[in-house]
N, C-alpha and C positions, 0 to 999 in steps of 0.2 A: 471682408475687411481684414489685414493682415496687421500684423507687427511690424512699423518701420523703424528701418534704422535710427530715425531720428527719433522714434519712442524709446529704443532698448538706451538711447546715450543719455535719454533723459531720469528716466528711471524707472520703476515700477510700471505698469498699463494700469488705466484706470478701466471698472467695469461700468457696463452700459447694463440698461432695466432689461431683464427678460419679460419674453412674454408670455402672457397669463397661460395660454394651452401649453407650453414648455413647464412653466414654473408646476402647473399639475400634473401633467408631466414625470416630470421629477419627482412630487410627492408621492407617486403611485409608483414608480420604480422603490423609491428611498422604504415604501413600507415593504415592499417583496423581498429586496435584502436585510430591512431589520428579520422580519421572520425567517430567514433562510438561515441566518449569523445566527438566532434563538435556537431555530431547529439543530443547531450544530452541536448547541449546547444538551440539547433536552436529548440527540439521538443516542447522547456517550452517556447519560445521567448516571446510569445507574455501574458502569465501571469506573466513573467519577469518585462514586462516594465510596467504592470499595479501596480507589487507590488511594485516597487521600486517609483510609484508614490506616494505611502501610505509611503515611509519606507524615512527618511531624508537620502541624501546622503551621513553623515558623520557616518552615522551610519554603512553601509554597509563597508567604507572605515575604521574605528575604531573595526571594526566584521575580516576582513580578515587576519594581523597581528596572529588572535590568531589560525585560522584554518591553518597558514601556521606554526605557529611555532609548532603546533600537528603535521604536518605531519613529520617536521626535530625531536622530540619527538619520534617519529613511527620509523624512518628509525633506530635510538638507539637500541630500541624495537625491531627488528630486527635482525639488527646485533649483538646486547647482546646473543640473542639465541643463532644467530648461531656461534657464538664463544665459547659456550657452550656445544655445542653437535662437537665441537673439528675442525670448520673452520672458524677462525680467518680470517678478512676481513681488507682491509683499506676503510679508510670514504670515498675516490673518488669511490672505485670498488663497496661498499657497494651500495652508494648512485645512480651508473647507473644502477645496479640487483634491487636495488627497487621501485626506482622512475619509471621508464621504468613499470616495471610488473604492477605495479600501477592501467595502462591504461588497462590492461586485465582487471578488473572489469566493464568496459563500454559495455562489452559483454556477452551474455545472459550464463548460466552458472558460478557456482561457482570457478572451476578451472583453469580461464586460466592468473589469475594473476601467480599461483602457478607455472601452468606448464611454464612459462615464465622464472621467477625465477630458476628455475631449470635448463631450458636450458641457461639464459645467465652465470649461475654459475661453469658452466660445461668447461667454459675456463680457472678458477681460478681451475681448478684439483676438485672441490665438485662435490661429489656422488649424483646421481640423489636422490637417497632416502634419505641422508641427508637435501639437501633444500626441497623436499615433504614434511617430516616429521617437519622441521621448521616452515612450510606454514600454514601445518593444527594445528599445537599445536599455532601458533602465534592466531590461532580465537581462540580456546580453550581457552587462555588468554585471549582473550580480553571478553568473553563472562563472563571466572570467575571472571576477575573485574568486569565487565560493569553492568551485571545484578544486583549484591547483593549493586552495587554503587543505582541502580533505588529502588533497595526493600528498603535500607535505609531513603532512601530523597524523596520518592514518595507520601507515606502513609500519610505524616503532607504536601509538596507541591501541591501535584496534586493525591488528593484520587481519584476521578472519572476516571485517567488514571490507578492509581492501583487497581483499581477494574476491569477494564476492560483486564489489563495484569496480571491478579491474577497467571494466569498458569508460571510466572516466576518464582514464592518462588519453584518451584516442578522441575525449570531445573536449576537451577543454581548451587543446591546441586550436581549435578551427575558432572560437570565442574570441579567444584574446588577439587571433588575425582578423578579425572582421573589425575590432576596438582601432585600426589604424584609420584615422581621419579624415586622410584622403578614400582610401578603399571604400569608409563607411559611406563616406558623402556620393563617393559614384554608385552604391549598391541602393541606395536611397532615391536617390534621383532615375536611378533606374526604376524603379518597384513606383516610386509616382509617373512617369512617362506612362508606364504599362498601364494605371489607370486614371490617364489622361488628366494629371493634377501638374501643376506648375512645380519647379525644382525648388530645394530650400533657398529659405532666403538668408541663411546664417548656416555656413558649415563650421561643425563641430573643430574644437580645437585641441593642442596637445594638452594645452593646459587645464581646460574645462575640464577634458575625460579622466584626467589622474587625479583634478584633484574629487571629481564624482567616487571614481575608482578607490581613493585615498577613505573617502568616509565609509564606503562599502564595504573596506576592510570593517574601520569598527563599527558596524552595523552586524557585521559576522561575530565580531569580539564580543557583544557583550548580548548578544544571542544565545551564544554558546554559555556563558557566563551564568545564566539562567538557568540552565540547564544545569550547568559544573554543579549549582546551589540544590539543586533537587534533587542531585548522585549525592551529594554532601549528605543531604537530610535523609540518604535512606542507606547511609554505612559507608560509603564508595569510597575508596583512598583520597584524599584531595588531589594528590601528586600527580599520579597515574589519570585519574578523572578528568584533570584540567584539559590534555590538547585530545582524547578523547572527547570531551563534550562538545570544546569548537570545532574540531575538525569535523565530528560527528553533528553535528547540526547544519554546517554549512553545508554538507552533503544530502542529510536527510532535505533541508528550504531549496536545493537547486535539483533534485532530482524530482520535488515535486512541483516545481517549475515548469518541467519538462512534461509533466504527467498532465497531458493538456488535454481538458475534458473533465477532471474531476476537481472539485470545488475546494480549493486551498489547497490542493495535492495530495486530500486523504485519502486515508491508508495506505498509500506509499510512503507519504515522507515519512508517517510513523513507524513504519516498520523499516525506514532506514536509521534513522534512527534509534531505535532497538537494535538494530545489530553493531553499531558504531559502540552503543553503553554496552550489548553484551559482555566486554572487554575487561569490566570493572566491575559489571553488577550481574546478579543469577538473570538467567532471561524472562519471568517474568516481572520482576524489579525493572527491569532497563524498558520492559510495556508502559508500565508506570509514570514511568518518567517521561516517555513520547505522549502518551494522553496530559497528563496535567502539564506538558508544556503546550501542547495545543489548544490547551483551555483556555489557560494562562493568554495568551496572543489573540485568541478570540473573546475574552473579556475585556482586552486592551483593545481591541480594533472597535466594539461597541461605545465603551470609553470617550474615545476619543472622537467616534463620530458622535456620540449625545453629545459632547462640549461643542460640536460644531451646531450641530442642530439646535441648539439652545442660543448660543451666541446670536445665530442668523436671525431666530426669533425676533430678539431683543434689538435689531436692526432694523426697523422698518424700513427704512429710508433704498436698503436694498432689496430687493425684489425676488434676485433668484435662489432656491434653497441652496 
């Protein structure tokens, strides 16, 4: 069953009941990535509580506001998409398909936020290839802001980091050529032909993707922002810190983007990361600062999916977790 036209002009899709071996389903996926998101926590513990002895505690608690409002930023990001390739969502359904998938990242492999998304979407009537093709073009985005964001503010904040990610000026151009609408929609309709699935049934528009594009920026903004507060809290110039921290975060989140196979992109992004704060902070200060931001966003990501898990609770009347 698909999205029709005449559902996207009407408004939001309504969800239909899951069923019981799905809905278990589910709960047995949902417990393997809460412990996977624990385990992420518990594997850094103990250079956790050494950094946070170096990092003032107000700084940590002043840093988290802005990774959490990136995320509520992200789920926009999101659903702008997908109401653009013609499956309009409401903000509660939105926010349980994405906060929930979220926690697939904790697990080794790039796809199982995606496939996550896909499957909880599939109660709201969306086409499996509709949220896929949302899933992979949403990193596409992020990767054609995030990098040309690092190529700009890198070179005067943190030259020794862009010398050492010099290979991004050579990928970031291929990203924001694939973002053309047209282009996107025949490489799409391609890749579904090849596995024998029907073409979209809503191609992406100029408008939809910039204004996606448009939030993606501040999703980068106040990422980095996060960060800036945690250079802040451990000496770092503000000045100097500021387009060091965005640029340098938006490099270290797309580089470990890229790092497909490892669960939220660790130890890469953090040690892109690190070498972006290098710039500002001693190097092992700028460690510092890559861990307790990645704590930071994996207590946000649990966060956010407990308020979904709990809400759903309190919903009998819907079925699917």
């Amino acid at each position: 069953m698909t999205v029709s036209d005449e559902a996207s002009e009407a408004g939001p899709v309504q969800p239909r009941p899951a069923s019981s071996w799905r809905s278990r389903l589910r709960v047995a996926v949902l417990v393997v990535v809460l412990l996977a998101a624990a385990a992420a926590i518990a594997r850094n513990w103990g250079e956790l509580v050494d950094a946070l002895r170096e990092l003032s505690p107000w700084a940590v608690v002043a840093a988290s506001p802005f990774s959490l409002g990136a995320m509520v930023v992200s789920l926009f990001t999101w659903r702008s998409l997908m109401t653009d390739f013609g499956a309009p969502l409401r903000v509660g359904d939105a926010a349980r398909i994405f906060y929930l998938s979220q926690l697939g990242k904790y697990i080794p492999g790039s796809i199982w936020s995606m496939i996550s998304q896909a499957e909880l979407a599939r109660d709201l009537h969306v086409p499996r290839r509709t949220t896929l093709t949302v899933g992979v073009l949403t990193i596409v985005i992020a990767e054609g802001v995030g990098l040309p964001l690092a190529i700009v503010t890198l070179p005067f904040a943190a030259p020794s980091a862009a010398e050492r990610y010099w290979w991004i000026a050579l990928v970031a151009p291929l990203f924001l050529v694939v973002l053309h609408p047209k282009l996107l929609t025949r490489l799409v309709n391609l890749a579904l032909r090849v596995v024998r699935r029907p073409p979209l049934d809503h191609p992406p528009s100029w408008r939809g993707l910039l204004r996606t594009a448009g939030l993606q920026v501040v999703v980068w903004l106040m990422f980095g922002m996060s960060a800036w507060v945690l250079v802040v809290g451990l000496g770092g110039s503000p000045g100097a810190a500021l387009p060091a921290a965005i640029g340098g975060y938006a490099l270290a989140h797309c580089v470990g983007l890229l790092a497909v196979g490892l669960p939220a992109g660790a130890g890469v992004r953090d040690l892109a990361l690190a070498a972006a704060l290098a710039a500002v902070l001693s190097a092992p200060q700028a460690l510092v600062v890559a861990l307790v931001a990645r704590m930071i966003i994996t207590v946000v990501d649990l966060l956010l999916a407990t308020i979904q898990i709990r809400r759903r609770a309190g919903s009998p009347a819907r079925a699917s977790v």
